[in-house]
Biopython code that builds the backbone (N, CA, C, O; Angstrom):
import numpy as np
from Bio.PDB.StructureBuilder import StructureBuilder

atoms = [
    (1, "UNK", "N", (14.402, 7.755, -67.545)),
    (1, "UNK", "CA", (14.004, 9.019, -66.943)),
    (1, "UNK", "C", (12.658, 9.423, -67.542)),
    (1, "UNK", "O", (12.521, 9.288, -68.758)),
    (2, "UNK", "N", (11.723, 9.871, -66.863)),
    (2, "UNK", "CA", (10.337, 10.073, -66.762)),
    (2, "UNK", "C", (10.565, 11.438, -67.899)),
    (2, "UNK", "O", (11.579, 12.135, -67.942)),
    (3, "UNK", "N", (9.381, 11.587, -68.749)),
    (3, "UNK", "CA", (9.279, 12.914, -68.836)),
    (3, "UNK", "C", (9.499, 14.254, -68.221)),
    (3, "UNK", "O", (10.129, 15.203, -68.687)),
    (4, "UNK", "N", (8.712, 14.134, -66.819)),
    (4, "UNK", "CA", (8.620, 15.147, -65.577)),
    (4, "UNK", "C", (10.078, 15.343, -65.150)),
    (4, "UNK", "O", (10.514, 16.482, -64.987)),
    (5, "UNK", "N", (10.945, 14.112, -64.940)),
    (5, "UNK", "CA", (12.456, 14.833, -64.505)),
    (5, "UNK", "C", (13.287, 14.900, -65.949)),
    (5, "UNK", "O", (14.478, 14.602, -65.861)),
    (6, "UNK", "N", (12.833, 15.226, -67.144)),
    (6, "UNK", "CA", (13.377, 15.499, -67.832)),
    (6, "UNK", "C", (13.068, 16.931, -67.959)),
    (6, "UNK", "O", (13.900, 17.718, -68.410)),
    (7, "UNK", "N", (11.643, 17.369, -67.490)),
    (7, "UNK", "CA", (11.246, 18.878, -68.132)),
    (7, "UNK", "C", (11.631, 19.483, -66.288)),
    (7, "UNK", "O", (11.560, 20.629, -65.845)),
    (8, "UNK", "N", (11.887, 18.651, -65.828)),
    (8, "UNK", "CA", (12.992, 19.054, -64.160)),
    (8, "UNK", "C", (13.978, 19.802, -64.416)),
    (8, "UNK", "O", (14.246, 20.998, -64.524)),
    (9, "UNK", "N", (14.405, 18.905, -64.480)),
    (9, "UNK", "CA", (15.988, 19.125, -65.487)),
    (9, "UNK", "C", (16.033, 20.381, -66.136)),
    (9, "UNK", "O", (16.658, 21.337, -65.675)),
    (10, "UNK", "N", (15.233, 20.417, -67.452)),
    (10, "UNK", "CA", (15.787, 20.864, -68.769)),
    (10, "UNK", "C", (15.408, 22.429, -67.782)),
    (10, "UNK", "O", (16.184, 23.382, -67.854)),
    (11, "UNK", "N", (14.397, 22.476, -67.082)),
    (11, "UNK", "CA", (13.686, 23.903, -66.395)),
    (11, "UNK", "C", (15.291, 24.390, -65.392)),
    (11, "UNK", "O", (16.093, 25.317, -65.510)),
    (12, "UNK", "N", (15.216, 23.648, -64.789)),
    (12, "UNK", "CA", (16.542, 23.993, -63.810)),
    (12, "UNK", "C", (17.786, 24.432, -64.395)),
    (12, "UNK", "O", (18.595, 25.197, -63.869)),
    (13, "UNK", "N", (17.910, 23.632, -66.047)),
    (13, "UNK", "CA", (19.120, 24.034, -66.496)),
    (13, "UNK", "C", (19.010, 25.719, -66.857)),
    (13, "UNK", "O", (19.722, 26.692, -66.610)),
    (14, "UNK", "N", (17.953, 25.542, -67.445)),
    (14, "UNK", "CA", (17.596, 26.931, -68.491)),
    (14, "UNK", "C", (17.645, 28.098, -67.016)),
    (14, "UNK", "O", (17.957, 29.257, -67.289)),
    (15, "UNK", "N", (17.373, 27.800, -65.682)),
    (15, "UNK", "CA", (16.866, 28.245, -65.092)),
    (15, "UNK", "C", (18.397, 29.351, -64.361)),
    (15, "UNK", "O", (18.339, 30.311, -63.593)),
    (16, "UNK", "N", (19.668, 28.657, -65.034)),
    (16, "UNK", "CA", (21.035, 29.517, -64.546)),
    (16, "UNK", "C", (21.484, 30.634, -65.294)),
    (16, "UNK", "O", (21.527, 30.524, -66.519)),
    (17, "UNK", "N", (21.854, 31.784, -64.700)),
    (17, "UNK", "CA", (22.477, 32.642, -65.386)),
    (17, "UNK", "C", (22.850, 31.979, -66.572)),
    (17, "UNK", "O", (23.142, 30.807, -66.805)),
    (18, "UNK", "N", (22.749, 33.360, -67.522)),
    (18, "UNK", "CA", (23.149, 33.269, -68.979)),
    (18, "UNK", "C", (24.324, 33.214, -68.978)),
    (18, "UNK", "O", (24.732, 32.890, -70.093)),
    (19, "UNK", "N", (25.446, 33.442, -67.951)),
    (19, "UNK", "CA", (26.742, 33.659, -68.106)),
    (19, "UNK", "C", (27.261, 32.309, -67.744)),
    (19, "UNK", "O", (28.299, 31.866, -68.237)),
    (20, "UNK", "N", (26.370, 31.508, -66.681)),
    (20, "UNK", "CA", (26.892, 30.024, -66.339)),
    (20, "UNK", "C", (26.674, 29.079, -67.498)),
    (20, "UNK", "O", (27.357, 28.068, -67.657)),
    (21, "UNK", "N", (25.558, 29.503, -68.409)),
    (21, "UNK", "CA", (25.087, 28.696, -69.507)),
    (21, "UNK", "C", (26.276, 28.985, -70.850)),
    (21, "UNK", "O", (26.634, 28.285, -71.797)),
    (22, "UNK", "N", (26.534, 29.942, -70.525)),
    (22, "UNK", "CA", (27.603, 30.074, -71.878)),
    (22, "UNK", "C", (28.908, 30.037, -71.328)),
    (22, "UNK", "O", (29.578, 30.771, -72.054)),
    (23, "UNK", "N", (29.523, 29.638, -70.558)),
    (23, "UNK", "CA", (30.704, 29.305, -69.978)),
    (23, "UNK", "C", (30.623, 27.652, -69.835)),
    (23, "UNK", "O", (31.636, 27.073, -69.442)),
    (24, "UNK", "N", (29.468, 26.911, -70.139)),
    (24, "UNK", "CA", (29.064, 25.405, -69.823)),
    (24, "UNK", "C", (29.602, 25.550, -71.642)),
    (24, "UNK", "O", (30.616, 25.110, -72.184)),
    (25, "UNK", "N", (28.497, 26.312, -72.189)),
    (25, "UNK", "CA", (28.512, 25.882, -73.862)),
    (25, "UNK", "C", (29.864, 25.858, -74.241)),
    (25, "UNK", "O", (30.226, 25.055, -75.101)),
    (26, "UNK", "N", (31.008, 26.970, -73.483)),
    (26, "UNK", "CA", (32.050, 27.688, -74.200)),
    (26, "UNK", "C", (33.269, 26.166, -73.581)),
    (26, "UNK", "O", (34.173, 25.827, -74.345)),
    (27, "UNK", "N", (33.128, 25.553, -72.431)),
    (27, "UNK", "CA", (33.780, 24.379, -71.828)),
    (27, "UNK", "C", (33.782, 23.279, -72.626)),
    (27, "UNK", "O", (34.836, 22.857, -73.101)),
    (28, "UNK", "N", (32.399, 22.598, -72.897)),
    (28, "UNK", "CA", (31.985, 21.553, -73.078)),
    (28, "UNK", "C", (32.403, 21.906, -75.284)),
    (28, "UNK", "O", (32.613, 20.913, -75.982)),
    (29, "UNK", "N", (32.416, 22.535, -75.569)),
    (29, "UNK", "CA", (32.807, 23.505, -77.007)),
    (29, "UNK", "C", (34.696, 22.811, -77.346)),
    (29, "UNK", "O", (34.957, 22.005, -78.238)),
    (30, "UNK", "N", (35.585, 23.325, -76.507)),
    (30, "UNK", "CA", (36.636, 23.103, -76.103)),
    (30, "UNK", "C", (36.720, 21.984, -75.842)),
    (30, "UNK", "O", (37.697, 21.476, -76.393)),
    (31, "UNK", "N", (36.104, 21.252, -75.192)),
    (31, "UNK", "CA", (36.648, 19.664, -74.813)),
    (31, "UNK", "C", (36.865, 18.953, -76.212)),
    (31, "UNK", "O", (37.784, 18.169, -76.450)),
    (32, "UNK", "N", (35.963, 19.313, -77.025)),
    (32, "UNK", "CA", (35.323, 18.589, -78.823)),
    (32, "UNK", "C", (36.368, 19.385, -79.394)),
    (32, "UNK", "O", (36.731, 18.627, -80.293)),
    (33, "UNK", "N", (37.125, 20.433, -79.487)),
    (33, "UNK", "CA", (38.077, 20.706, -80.347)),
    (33, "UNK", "C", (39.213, 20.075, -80.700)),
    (33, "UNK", "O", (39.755, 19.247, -79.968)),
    (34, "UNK", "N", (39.603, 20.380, -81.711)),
    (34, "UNK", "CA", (41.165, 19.458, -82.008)),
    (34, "UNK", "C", (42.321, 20.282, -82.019)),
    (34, "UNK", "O", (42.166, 21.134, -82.894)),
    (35, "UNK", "N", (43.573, 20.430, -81.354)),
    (35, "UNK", "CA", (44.376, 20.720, -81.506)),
    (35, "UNK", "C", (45.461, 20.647, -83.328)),
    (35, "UNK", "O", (46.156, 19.739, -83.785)),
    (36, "UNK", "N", (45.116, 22.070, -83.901)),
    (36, "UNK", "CA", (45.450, 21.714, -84.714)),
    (36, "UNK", "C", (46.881, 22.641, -85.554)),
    (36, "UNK", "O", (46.829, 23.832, -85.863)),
    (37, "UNK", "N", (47.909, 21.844, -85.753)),
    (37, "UNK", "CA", (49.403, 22.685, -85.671)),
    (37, "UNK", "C", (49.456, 22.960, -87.402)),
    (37, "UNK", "O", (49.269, 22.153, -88.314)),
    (38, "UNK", "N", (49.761, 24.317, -87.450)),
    (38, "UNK", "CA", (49.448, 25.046, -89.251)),
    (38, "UNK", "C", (51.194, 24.689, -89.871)),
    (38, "UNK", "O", (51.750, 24.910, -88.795)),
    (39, "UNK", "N", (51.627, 24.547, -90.225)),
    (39, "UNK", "CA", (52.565, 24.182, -90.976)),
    (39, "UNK", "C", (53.244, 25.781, -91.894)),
    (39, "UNK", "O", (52.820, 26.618, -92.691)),
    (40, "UNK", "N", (54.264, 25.533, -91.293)),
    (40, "UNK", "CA", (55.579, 27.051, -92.336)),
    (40, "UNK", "C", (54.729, 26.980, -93.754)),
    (40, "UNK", "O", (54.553, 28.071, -94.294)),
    (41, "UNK", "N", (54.363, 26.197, -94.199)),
    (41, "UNK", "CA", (53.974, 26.753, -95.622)),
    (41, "UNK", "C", (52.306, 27.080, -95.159)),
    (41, "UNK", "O", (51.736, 27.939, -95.831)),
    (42, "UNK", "N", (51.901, 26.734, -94.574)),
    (42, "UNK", "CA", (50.273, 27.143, -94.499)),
    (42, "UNK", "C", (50.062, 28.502, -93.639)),
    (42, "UNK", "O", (48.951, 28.984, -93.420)),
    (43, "UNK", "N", (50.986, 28.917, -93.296)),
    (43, "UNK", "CA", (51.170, 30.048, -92.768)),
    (43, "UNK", "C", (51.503, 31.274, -94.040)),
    (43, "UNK", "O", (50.846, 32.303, -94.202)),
    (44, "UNK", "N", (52.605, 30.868, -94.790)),
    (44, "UNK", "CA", (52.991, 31.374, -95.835)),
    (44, "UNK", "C", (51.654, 31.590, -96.566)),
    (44, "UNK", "O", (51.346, 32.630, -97.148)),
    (45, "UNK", "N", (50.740, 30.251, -96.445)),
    (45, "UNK", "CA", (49.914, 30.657, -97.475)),
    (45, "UNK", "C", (48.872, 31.534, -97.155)),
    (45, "UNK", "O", (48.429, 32.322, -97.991)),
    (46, "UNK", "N", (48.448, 31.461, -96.016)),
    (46, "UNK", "CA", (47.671, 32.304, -95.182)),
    (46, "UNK", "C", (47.897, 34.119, -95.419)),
    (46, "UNK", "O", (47.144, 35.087, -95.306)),
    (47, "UNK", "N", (49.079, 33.969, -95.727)),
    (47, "UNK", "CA", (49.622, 35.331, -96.016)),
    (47, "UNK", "C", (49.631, 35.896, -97.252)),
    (47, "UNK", "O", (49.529, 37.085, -97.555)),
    (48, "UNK", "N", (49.755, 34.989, -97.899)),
    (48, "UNK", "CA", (49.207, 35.471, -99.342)),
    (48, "UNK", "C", (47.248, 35.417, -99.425)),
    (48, "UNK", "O", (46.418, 36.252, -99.785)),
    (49, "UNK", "N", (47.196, 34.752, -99.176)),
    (49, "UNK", "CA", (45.629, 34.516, -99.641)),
    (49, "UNK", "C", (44.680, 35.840, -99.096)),
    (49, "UNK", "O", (43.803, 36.475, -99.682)),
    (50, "UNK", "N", (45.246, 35.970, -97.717)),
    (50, "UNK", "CA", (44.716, 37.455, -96.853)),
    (50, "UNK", "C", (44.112, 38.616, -97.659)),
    (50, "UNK", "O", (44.951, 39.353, -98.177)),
    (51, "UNK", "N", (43.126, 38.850, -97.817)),
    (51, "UNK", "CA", (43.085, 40.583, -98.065)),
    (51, "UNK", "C", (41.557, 40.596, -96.978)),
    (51, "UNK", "O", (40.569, 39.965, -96.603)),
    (52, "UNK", "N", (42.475, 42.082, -96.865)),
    (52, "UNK", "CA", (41.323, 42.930, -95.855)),
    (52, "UNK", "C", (39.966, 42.975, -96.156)),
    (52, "UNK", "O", (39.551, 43.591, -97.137)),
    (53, "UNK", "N", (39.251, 42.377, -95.395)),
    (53, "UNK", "CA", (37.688, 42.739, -95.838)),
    (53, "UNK", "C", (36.883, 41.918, -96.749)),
    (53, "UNK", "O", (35.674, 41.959, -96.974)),
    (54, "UNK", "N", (37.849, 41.128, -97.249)),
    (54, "UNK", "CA", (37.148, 40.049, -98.081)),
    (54, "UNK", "C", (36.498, 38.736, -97.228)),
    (54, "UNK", "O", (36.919, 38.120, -96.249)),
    (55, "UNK", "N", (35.012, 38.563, -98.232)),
    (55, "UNK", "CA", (34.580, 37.859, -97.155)),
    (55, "UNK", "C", (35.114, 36.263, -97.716)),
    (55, "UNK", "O", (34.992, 35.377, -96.870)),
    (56, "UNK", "N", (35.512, 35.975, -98.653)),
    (56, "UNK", "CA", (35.927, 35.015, -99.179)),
    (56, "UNK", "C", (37.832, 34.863, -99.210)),
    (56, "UNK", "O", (38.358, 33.956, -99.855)),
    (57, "UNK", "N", (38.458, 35.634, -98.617)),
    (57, "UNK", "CA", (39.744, 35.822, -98.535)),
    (57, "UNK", "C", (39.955, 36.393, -97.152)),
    (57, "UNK", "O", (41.098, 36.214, -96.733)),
    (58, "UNK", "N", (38.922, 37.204, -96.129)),
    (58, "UNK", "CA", (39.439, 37.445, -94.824)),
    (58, "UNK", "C", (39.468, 36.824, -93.822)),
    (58, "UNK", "O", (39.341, 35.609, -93.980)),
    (59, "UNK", "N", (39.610, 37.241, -92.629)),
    (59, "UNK", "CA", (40.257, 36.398, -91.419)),
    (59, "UNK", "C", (39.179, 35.377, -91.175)),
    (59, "UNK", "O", (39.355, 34.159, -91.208)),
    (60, "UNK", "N", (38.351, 35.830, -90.994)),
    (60, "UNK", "CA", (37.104, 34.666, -90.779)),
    (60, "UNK", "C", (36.926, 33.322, -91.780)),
    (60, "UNK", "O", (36.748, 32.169, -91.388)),
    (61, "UNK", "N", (37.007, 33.701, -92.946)),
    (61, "UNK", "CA", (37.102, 32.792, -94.099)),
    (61, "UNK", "C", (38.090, 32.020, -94.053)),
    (61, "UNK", "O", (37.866, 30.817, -94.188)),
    (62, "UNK", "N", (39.353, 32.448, -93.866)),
    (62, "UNK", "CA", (40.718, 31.812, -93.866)),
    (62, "UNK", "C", (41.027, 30.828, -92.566)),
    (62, "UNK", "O", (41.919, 29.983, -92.491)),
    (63, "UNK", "N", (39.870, 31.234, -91.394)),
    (63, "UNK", "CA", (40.072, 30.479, -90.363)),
    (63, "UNK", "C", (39.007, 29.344, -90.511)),
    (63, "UNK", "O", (39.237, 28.430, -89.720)),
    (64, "UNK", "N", (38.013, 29.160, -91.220)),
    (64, "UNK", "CA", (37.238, 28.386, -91.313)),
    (64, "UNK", "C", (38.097, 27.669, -92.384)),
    (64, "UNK", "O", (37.774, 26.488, -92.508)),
    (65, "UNK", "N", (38.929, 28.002, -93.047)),
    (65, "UNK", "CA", (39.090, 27.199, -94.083)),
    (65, "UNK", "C", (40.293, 26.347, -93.977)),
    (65, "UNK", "O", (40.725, 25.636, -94.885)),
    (66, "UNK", "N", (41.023, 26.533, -92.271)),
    (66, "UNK", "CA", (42.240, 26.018, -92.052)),
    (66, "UNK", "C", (42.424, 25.367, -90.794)),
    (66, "UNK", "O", (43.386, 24.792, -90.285)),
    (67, "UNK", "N", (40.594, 25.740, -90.213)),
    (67, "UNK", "CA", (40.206, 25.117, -89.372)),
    (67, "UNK", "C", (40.943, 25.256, -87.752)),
    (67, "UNK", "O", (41.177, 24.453, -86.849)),
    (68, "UNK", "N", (41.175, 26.891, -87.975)),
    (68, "UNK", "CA", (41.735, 27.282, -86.971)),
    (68, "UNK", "C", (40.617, 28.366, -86.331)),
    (68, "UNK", "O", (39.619, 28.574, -87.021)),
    (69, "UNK", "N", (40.753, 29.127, -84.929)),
    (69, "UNK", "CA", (40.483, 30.516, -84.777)),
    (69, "UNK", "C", (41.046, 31.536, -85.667)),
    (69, "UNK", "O", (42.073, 31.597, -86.343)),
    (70, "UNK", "N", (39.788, 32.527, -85.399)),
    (70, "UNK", "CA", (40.209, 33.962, -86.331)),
    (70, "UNK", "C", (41.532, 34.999, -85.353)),
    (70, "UNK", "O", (42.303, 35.820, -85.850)),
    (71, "UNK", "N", (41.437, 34.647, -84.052)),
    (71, "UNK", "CA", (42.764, 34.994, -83.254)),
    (71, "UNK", "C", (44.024, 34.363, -84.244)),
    (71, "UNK", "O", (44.950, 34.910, -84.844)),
    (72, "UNK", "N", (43.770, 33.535, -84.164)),
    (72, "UNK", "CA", (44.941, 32.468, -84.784)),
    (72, "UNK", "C", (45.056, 33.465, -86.338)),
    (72, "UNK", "O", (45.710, 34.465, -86.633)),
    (73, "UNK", "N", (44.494, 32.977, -86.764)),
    (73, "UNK", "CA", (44.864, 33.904, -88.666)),
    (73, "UNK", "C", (45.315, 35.307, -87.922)),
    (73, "UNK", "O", (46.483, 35.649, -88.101)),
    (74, "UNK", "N", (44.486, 36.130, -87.112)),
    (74, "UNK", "CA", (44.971, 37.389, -87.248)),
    (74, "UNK", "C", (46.685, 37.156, -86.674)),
    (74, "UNK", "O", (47.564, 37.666, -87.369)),
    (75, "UNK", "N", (47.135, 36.302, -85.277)),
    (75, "UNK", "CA", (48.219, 36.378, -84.922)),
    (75, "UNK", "C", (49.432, 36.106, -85.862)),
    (75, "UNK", "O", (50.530, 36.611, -85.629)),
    (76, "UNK", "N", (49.061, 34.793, -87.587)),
    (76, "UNK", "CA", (49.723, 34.702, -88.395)),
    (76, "UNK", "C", (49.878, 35.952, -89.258)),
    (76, "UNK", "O", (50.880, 35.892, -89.972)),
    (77, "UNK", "N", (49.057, 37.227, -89.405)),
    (77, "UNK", "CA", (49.398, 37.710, -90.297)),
    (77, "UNK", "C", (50.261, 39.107, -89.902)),
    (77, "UNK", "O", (50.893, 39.879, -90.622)),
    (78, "UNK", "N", (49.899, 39.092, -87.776)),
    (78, "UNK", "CA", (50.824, 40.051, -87.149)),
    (78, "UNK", "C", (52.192, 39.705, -87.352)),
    (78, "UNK", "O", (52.918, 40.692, -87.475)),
    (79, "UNK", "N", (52.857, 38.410, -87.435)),
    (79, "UNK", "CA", (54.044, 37.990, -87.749)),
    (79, "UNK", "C", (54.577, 37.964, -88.795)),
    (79, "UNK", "O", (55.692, 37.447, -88.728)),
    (80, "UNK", "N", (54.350, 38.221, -89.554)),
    (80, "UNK", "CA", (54.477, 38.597, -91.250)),
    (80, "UNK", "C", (55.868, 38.828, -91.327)),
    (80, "UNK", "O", (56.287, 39.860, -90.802)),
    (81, "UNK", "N", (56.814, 37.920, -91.987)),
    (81, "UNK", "CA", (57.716, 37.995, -92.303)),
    (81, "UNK", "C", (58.671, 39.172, -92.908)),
    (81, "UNK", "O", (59.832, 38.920, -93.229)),
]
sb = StructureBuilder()
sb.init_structure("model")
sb.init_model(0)
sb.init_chain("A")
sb.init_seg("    ")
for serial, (resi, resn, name, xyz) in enumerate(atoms, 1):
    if name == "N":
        sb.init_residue(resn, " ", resi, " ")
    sb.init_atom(name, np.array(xyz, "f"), 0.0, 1.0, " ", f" {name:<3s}", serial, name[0])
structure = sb.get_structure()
């Protein structure tokens, strides 16, 4: 492919709603993910480790660190034993 139908291309892509471009990013995002199942004790632990507001102990942190969504941590800690 030529330069010219590459800067074709790349113009036409850029050239769609921002909402079609981030529904492409948010698809093609999802296809590359892994289904990944947390285990009764990693849940447990999730629950201890939790505190509010910490950026090294809160939901965001704890989901990067278990390699889940922050939906996901928050839904483990709505279930709280």
């Amino acid at each position: 492919m030529s330069w010219e139908e590459k800067l074709s291309k790349k113009l036409t892509e850029d050239s769609r709603p921002w909402e079609t471009r981030f529904i492409m990013h948010v698809l093609e995002a999802s296809e590359k993910a892994e289904t990944v199942k947390l285990t009764e004790d990693q849940r447990d632990a999730i629950r201890l480790e939790y505190v509010r507001g910490s950026r090294t102990h809160g939901q965001p942190a704890l989901a990067r660190k278990y390699h889940v969504t922050q939906p996901t941590i928050f839904n483990i800690l709505k279930e709280q034993k």
